[in-house]
PDB file of N, H, CA, C and O in Angstrom:
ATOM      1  N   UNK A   1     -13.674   5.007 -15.401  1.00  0.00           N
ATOM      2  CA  UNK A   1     -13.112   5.152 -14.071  1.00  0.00           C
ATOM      3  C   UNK A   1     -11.687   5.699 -14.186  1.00  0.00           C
ATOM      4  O   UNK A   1     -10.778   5.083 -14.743  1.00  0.00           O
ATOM      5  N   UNK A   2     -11.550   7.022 -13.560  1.00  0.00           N
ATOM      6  H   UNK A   2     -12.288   7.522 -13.108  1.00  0.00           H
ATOM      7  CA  UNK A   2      -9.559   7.156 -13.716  1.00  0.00           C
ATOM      8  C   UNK A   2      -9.252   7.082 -12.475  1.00  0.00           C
ATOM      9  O   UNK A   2      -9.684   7.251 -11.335  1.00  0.00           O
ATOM     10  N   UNK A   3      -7.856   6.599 -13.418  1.00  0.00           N
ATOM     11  H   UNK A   3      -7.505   6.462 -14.344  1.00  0.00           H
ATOM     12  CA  UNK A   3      -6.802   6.060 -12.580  1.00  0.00           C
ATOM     13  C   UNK A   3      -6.817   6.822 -11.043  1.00  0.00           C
ATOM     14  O   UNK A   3      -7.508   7.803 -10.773  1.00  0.00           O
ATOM     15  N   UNK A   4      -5.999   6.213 -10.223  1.00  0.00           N
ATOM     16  H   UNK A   4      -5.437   5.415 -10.443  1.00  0.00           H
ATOM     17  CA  UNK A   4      -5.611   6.676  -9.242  1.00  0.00           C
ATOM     18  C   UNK A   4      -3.876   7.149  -9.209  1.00  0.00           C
ATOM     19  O   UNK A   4      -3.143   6.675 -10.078  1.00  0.00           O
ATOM     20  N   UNK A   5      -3.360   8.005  -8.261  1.00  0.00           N
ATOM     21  H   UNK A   5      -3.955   8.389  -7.556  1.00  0.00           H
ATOM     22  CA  UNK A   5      -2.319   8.743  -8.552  1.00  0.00           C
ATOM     23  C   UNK A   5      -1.901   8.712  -6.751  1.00  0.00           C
ATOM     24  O   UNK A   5      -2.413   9.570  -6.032  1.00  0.00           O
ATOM     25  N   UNK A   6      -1.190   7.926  -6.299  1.00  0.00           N
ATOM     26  H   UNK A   6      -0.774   7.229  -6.883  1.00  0.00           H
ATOM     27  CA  UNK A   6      -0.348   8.162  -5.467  1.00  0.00           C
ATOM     28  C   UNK A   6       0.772   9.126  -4.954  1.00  0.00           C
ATOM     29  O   UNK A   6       1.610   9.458  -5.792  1.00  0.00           O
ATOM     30  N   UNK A   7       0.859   9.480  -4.037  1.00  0.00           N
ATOM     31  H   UNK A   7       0.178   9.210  -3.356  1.00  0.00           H
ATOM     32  CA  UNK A   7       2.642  10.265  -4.037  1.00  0.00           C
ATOM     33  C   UNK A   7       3.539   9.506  -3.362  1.00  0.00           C
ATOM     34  O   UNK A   7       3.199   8.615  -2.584  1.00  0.00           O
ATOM     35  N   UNK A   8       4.777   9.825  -3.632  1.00  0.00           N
ATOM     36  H   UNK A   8       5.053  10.549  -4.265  1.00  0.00           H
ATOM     37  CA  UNK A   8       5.615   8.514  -3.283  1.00  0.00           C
ATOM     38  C   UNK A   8       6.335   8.675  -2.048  1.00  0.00           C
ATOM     39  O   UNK A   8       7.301   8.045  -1.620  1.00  0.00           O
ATOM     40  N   UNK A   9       5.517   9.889  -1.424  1.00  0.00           N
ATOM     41  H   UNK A   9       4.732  10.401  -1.772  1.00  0.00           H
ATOM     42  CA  UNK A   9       5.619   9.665   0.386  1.00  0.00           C
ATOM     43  C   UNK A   9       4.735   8.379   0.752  1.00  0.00           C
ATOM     44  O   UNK A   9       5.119   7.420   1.422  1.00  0.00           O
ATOM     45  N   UNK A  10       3.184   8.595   0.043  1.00  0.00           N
ATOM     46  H   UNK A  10       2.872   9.374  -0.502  1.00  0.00           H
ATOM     47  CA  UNK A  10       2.348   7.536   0.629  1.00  0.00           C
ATOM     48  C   UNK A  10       2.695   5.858   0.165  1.00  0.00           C
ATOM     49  O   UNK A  10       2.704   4.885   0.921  1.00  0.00           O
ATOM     50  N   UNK A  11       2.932   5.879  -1.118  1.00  0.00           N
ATOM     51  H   UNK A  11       2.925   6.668  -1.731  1.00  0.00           H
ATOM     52  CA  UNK A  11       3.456   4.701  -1.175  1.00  0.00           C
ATOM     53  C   UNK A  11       4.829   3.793  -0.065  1.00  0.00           C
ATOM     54  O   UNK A  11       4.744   2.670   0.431  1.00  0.00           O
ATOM     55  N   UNK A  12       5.994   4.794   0.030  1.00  0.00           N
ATOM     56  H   UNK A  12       6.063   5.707  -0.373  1.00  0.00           H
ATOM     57  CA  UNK A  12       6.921   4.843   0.986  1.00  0.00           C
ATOM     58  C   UNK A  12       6.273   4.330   2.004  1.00  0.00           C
ATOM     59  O   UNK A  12       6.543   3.161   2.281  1.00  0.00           O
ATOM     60  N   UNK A  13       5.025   5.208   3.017  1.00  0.00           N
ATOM     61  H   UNK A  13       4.805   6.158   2.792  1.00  0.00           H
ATOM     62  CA  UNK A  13       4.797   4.659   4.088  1.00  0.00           C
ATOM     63  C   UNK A  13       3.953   3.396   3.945  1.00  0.00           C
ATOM     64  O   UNK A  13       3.865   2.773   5.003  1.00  0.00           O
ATOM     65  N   UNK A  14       3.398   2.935   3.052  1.00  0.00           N
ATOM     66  H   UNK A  14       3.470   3.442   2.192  1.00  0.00           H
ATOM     67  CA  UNK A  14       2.475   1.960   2.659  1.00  0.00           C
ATOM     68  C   UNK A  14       3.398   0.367   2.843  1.00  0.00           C
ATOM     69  O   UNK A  14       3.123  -0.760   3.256  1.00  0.00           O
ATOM     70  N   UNK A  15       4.316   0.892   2.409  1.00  0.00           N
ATOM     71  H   UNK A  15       4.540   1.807   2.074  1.00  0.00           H
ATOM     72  CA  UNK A  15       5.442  -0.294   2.257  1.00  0.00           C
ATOM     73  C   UNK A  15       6.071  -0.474   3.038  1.00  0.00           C
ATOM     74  O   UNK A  15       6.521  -1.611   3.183  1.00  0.00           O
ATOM     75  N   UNK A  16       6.445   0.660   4.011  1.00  0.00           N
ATOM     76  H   UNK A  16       6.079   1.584   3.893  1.00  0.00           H
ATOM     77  CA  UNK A  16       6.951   0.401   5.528  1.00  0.00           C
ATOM     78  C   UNK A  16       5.890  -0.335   6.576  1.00  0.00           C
ATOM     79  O   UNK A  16       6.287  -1.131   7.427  1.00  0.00           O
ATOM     80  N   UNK A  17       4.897  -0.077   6.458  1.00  0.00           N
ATOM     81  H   UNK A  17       4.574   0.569   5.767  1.00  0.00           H
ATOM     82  CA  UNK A  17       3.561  -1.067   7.104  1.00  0.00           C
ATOM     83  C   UNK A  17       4.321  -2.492   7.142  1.00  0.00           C
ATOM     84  O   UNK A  17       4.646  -3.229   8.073  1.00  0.00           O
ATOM     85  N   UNK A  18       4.475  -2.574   5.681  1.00  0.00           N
ATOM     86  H   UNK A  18       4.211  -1.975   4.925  1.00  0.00           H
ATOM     87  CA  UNK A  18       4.418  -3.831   5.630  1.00  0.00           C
ATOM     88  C   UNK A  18       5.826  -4.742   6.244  1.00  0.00           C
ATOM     89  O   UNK A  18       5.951  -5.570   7.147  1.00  0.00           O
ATOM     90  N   UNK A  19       6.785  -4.116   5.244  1.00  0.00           N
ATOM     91  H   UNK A  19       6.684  -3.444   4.511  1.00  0.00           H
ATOM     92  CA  UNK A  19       8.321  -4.401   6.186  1.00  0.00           C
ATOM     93  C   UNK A  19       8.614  -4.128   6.796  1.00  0.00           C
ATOM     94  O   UNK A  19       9.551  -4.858   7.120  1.00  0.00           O
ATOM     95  N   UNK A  20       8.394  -2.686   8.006  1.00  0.00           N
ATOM     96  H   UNK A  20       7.633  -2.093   7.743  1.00  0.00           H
ATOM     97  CA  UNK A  20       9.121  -2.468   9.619  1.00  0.00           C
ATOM     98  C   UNK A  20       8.057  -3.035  10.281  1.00  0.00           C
ATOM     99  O   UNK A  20       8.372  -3.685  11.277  1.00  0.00           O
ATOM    100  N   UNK A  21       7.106  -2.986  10.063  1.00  0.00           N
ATOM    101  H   UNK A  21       6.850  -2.458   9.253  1.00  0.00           H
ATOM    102  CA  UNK A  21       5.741  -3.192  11.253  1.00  0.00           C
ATOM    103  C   UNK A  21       5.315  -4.405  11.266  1.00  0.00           C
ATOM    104  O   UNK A  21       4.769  -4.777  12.305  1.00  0.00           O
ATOM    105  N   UNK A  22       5.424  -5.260  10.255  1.00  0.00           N
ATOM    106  H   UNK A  22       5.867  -4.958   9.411  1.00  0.00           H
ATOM    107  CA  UNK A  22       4.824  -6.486  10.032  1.00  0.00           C
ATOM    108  C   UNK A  22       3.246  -6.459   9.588  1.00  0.00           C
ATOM    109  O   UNK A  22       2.748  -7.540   9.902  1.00  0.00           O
ATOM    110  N   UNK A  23       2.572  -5.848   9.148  1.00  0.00           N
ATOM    111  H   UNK A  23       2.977  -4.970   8.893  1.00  0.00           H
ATOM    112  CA  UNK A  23       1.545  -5.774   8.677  1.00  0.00           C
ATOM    113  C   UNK A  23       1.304  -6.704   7.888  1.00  0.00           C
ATOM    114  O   UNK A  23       2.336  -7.230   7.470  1.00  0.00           O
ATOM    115  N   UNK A  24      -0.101  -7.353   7.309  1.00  0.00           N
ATOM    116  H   UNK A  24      -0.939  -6.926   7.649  1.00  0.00           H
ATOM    117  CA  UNK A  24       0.269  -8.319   6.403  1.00  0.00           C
ATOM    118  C   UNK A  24      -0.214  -7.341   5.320  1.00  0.00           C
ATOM    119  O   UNK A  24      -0.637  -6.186   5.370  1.00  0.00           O
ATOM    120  N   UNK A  25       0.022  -8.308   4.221  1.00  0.00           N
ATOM    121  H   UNK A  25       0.365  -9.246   4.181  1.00  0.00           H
ATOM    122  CA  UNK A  25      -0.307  -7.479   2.233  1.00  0.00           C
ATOM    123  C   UNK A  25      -2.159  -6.798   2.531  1.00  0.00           C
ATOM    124  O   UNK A  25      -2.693  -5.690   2.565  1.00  0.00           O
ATOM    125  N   UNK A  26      -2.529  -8.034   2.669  1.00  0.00           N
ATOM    126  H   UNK A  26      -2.095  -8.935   2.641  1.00  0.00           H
ATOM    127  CA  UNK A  26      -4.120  -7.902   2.841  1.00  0.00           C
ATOM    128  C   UNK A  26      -4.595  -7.190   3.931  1.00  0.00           C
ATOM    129  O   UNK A  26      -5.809  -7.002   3.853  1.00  0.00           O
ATOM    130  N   UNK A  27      -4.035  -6.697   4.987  1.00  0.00           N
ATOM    131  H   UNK A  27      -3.049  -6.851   5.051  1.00  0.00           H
ATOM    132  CA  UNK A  27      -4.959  -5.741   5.535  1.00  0.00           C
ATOM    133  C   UNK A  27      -4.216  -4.414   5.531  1.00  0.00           C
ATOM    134  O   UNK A  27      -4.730  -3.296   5.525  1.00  0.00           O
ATOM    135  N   UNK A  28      -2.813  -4.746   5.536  1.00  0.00           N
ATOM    136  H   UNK A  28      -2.395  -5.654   5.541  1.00  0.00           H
ATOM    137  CA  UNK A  28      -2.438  -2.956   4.923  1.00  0.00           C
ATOM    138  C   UNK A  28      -3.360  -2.243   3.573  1.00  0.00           C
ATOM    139  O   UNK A  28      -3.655  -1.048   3.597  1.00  0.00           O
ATOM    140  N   UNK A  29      -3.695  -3.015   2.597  1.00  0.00           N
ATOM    141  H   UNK A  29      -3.456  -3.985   2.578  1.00  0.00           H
ATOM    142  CA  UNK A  29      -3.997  -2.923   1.372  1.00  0.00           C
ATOM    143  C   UNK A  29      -5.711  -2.271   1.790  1.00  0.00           C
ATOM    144  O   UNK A  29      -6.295  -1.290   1.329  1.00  0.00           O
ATOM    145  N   UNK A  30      -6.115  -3.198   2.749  1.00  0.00           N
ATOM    146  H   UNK A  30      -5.640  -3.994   3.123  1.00  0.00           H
ATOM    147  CA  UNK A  30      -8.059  -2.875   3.052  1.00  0.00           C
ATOM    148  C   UNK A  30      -7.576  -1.485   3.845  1.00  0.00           C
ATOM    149  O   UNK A  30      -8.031  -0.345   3.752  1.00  0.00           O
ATOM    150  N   UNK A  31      -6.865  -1.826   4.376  1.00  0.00           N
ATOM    151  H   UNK A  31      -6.496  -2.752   4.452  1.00  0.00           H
ATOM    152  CA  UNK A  31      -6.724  -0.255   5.713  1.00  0.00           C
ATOM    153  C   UNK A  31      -6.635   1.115   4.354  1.00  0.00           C
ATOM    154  O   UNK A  31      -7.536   1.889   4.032  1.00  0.00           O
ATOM    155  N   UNK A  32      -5.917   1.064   4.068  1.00  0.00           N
ATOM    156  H   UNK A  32      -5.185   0.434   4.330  1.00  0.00           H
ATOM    157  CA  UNK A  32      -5.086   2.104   3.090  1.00  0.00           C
ATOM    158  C   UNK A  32      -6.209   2.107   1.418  1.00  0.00           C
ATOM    159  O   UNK A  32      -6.090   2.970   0.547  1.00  0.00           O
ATOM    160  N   UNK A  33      -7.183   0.963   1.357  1.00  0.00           N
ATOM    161  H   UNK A  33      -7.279   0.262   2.064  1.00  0.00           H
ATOM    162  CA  UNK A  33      -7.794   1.241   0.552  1.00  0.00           C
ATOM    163  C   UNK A  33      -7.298   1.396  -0.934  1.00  0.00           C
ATOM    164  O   UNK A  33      -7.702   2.288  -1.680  1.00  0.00           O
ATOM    165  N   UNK A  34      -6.136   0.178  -1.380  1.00  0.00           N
ATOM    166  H   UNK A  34      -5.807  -0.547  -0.774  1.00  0.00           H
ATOM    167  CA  UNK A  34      -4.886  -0.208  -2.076  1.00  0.00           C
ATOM    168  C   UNK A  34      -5.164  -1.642  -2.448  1.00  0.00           C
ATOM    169  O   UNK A  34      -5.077  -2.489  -1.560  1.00  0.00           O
ATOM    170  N   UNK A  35      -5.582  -2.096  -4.018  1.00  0.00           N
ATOM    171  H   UNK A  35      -5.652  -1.408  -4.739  1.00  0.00           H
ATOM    172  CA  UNK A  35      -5.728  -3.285  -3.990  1.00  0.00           C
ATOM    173  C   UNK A  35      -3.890  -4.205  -3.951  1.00  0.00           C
ATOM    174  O   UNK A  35      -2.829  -3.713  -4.335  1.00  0.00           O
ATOM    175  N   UNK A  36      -4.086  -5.407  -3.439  1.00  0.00           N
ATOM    176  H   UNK A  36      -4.948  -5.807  -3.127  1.00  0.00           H
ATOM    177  CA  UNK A  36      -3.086  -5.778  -2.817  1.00  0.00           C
ATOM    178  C   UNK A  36      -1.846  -6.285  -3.805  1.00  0.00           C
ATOM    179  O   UNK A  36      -0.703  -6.692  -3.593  1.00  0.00           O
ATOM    180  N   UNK A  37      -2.470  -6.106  -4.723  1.00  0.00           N
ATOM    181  H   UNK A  37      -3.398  -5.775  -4.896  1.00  0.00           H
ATOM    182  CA  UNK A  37      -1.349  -6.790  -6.262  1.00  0.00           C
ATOM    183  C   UNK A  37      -0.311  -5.467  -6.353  1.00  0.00           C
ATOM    184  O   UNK A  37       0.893  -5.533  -6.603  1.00  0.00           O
ATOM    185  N   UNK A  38      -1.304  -3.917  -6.013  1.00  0.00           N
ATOM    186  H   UNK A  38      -2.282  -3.864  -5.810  1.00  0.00           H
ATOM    187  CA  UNK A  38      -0.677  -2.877  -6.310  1.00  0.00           C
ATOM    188  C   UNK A  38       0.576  -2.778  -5.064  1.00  0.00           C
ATOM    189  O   UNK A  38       1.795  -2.608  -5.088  1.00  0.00           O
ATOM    190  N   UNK A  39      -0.255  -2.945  -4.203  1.00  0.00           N
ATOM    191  H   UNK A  39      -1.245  -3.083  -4.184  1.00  0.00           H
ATOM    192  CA  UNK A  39       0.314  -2.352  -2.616  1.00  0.00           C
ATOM    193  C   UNK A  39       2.160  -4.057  -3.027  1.00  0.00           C
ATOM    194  O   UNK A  39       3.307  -3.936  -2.599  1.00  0.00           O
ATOM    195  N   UNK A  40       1.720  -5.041  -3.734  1.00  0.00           N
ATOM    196  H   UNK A  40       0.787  -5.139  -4.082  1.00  0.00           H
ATOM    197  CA  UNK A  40       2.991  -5.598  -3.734  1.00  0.00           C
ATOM    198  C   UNK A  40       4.013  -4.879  -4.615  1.00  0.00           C
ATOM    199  O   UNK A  40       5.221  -4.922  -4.383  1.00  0.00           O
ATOM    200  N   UNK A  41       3.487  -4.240  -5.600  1.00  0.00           N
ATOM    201  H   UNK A  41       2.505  -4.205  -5.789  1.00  0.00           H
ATOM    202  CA  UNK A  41       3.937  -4.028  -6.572  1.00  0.00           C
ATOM    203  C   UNK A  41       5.257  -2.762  -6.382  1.00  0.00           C
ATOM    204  O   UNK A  41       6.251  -2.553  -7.077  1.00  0.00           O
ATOM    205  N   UNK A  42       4.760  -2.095  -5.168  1.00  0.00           N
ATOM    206  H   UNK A  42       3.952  -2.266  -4.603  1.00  0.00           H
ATOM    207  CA  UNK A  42       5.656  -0.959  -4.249  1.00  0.00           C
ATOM    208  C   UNK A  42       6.745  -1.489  -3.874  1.00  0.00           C
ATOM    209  O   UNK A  42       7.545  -0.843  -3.197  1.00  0.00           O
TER     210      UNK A  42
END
């Protein structure tokens, strides 16, 4: 299986979900299709 490769616009907005919007870890992560250890890891 290879890796996956982000760009760090999408990560950027991935992480704004979470801190301007209030999104939680776990459904930004299902929405965006981002397991949630990664999506913290931003």
């Amino acid at each position: 299986m290879e890796k996956r490769k982000f760009s760090r616009e999408f990560k950027i907005e991935a992480v704004r979900l979470v801190t301007d919007r209030g999104v939680s870890v776990t459904l930004a992560s299902r929405d965006l299709d981002v397991h949630a250890a990664v999506l913290r890891k931003w």
